[in-house]
C-alpha positions in Angstrom: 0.0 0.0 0.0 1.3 3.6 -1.1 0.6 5.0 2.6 1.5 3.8 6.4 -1.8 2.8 7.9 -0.4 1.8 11.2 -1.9 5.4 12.6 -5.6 4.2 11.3 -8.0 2.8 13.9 -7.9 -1.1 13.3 -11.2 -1.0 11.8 -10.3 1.5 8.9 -6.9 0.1 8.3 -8.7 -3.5 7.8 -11.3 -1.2 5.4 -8.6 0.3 3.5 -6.8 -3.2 2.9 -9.8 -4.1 1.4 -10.7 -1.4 -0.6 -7.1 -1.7 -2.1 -7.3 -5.6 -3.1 -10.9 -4.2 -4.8 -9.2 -1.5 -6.9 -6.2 -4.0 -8.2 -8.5 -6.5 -8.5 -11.0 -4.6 -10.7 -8.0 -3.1 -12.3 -10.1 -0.7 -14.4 -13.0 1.3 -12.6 -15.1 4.6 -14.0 -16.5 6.6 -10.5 -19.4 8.4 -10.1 -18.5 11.4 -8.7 -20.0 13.9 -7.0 -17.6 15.8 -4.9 -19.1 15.1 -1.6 -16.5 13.1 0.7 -17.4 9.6 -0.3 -17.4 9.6 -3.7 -14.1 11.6 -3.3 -12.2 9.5 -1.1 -13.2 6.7 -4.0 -12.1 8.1 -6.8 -9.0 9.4 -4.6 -8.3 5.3 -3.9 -9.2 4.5 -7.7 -5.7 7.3 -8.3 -3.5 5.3 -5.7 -4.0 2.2 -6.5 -4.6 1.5 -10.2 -3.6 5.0 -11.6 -3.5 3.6 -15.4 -7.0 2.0 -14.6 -9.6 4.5 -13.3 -12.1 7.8 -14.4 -13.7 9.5 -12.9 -17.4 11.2 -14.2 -19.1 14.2 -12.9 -22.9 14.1 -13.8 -23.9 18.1 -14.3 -28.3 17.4 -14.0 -31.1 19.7 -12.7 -30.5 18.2 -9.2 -27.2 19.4 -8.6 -26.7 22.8 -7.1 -24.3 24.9 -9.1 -22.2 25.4 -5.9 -22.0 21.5 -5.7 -20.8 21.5 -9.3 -18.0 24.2 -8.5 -16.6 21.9 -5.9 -16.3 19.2 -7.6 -14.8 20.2 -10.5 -12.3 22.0 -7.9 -11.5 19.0 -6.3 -10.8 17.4 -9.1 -8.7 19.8 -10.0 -6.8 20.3 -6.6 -6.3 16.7 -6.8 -5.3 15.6 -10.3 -8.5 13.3 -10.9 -9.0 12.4 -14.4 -12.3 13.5 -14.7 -15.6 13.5 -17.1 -18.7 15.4 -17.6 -21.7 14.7 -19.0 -24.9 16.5 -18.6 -27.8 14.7 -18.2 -32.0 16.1 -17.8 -33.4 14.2 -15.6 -36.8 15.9 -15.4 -37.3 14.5 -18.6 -37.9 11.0 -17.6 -41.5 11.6 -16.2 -41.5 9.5 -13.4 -38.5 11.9 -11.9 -40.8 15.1 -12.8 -43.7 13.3 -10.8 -41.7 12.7 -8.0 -43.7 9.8 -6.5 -41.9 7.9 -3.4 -39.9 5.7 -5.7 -38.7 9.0 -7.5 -34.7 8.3 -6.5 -35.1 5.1 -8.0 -36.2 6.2 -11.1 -33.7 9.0 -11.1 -30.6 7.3 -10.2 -31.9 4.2 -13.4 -31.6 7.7 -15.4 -28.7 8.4 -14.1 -26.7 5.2 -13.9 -28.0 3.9 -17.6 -26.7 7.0 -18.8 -23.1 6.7 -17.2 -22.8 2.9 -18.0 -23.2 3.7 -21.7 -20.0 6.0 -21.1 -18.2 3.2 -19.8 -15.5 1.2 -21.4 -15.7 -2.7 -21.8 -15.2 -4.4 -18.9 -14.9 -1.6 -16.9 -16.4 -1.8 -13.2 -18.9 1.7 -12.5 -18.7 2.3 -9.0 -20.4 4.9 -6.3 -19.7 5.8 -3.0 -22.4 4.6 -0.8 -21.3 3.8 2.9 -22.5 1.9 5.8 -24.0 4.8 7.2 -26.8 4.8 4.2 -28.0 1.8 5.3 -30.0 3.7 7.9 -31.8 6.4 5.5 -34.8 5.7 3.1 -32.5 5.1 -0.5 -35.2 3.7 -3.1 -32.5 4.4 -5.3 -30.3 1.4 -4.0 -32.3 -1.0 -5.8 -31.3 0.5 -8.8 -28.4 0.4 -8.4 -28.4 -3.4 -7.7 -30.4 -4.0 -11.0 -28.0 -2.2 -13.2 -24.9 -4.3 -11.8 -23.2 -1.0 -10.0 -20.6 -1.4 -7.2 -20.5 -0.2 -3.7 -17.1 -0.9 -3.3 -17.0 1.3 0.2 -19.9 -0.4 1.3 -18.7 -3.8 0.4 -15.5 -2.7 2.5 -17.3 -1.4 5.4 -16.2 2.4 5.7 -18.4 4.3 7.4 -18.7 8.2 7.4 -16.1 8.5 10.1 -13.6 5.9 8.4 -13.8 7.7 5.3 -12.8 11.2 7.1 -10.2 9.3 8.8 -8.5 8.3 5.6 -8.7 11.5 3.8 -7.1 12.9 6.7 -4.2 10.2 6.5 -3.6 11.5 2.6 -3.7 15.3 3.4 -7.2 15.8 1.8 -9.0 17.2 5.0 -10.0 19.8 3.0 -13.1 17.4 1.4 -14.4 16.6 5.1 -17.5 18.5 5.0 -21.0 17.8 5.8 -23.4 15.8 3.0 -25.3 17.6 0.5 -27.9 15.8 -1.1 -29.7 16.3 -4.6 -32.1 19.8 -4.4 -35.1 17.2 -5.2 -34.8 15.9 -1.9 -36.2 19.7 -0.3 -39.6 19.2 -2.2 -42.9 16.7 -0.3 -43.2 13.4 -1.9 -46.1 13.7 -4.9 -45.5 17.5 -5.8 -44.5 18.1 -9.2 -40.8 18.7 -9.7 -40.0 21.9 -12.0 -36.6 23.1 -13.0 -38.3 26.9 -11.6 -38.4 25.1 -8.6 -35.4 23.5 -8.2 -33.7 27.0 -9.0 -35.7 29.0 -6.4 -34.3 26.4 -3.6 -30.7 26.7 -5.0 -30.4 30.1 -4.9 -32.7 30.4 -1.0 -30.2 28.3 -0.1 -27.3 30.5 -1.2 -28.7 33.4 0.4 -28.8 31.4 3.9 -25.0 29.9 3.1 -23.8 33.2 2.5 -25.4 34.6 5.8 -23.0 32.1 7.7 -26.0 29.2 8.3 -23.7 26.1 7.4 -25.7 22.8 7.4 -29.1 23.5 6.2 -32.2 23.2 4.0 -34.7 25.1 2.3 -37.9 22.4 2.1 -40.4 23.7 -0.3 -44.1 23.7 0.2 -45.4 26.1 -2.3 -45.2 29.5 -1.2 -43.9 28.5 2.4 -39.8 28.3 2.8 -39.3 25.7 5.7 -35.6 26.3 7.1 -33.7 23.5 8.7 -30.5 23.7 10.7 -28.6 22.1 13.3 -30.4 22.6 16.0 -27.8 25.0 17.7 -27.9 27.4 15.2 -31.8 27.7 15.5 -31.8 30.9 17.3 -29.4 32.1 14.8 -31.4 31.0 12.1 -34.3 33.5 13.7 -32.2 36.2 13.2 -31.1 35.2 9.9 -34.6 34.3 8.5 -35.8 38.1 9.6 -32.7 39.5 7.7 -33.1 37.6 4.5 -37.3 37.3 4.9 -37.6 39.6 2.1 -34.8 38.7 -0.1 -36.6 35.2 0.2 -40.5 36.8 -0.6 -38.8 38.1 -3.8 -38.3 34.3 -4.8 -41.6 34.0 -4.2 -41.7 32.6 -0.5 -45.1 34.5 1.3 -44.2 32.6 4.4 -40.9 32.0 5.8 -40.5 29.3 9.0 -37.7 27.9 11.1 -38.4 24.3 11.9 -37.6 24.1 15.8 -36.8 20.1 15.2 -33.8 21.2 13.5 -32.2 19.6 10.3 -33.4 15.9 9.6 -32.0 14.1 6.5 -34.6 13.1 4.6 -37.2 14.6 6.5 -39.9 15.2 3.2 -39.1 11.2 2.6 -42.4 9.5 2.4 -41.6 5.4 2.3 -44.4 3.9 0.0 -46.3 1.4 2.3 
């Protein structure tokens, strides 16, 4: 291994063992990337260990934030991963514009179809779910199953804290930041997704990022902006929500809130019984 492990907790160096016998194994891998921590610490593994055998691919859709799409393209940069785009419109497909419960499963079939027709022959696609996800309401996992795609953190056991462990280990601290999902996730099960929409949240969003609200989430309910945050920054948030209440009206909020049960992931998921 290009890297001493001996100063990894048992658990990740055992992890990282594995992960590396997966890369040479595979020998030739094409990541979904995303920018967010997981993915990254893959596609950073996929560099180490089989240099001559990986890509990366950056998927630029309605669901990604612009700010999400600068990052990623930064790391990349920052850290010399060979790297892909493709855009994809994923409010064509009509069961991702519906956005019934199942919606992330039809989205990430979009998705994932999409990126395994960019993918050489015999090359492995891979994404970056972790143990972690096991927990949270992920329709789109069996998607991922049907089309063949590979977990290979999963299947090595990282969890979130293993994965900031090891980025820490190769100097890339600097992608240890909290998770950011897809903009689709701020709007209730069974309401129409529109690209209006989706841009409304992005930029309401903005506005609360650049007003120093770190982990948080617009969720949409038609002309009512409901703010999540940790819940020690709720009294802040009050504060904030006053300051930026109009800048938010001229999106076309009437009603602004502050959730007092704080940021939930996944907290418009409705599970179909």
């Amino acid at each position: 291994m290009k890297t001493d492990i001996g100063i990894l907790l048992p658990e990740t160096a055992r992890a990282l063992e594995k992960l590396q016998r997966y890369m040479l194994e595979s020998r030739n891998v094409l990541v979904a990337f995303s920018g967010g921590m997981d993915s990254s610490l893959l596609a950073l593994a996929a560099q180490r260990f089989i240099p001559d055998g990986y890509q990366t691919i950056l998927v630029d859709s309605e669901f990604m934030a612009a700010s999400e799409m600068r990052i990623a393209r930064a790391t990349a940069i920052r850290h010399g991963l060979k790297l892909k785009e493709i855009k994809i419109r994923a409010l064509d497909e009509p069961l991702v514009a519906a956005n019934p419960a199942l919606r992330c499963y039809y989205c990430k079939k979009t998705i994932f179809t999409r990126i395994l027709a960019e993918a050489e022959p015999q090359q492995k696609v891979c994404e970056g779910s972790i143990t972690d996800d096991n927990t949270d309401y992920r329709p789109g996992k069996i998607a991922l199953k049907e089309l063949n795609i590979c977990s290979p953190l999963l299947d090595c056991g990282f969890s979130k804290a293993m994965v900031s462990e090891v980025l820490q280990l190769w100097g890339a601290a600097n992608l240890i930041r909290s998770a950011q999902s897809c903009l689709a996730t701020r709007i209730e099960t069974d309401t129409p997704i529109e690209a209006a929409i989706l841009l409304k949240i992005e930029k309401g969003e903005e506005l609360m990022h650049e007003a120093g609200l770190t982990n948080c989430r617009l969720r949409h309910h038609k002309n009512l902006a409901r703010i999540e945050v940790e819940p020690d920054q709720i009294h802040r948030a009050l504060d904030t929500a006053k300051y930026l209440a109009q800048k938010l009206k001229e999106l076309g909020y009437q009603h602004i809130c502050i959730d007092i049960d704080g940021y939930r992931k996944g907290s418009m998921n409705r599970p179909k019984n």
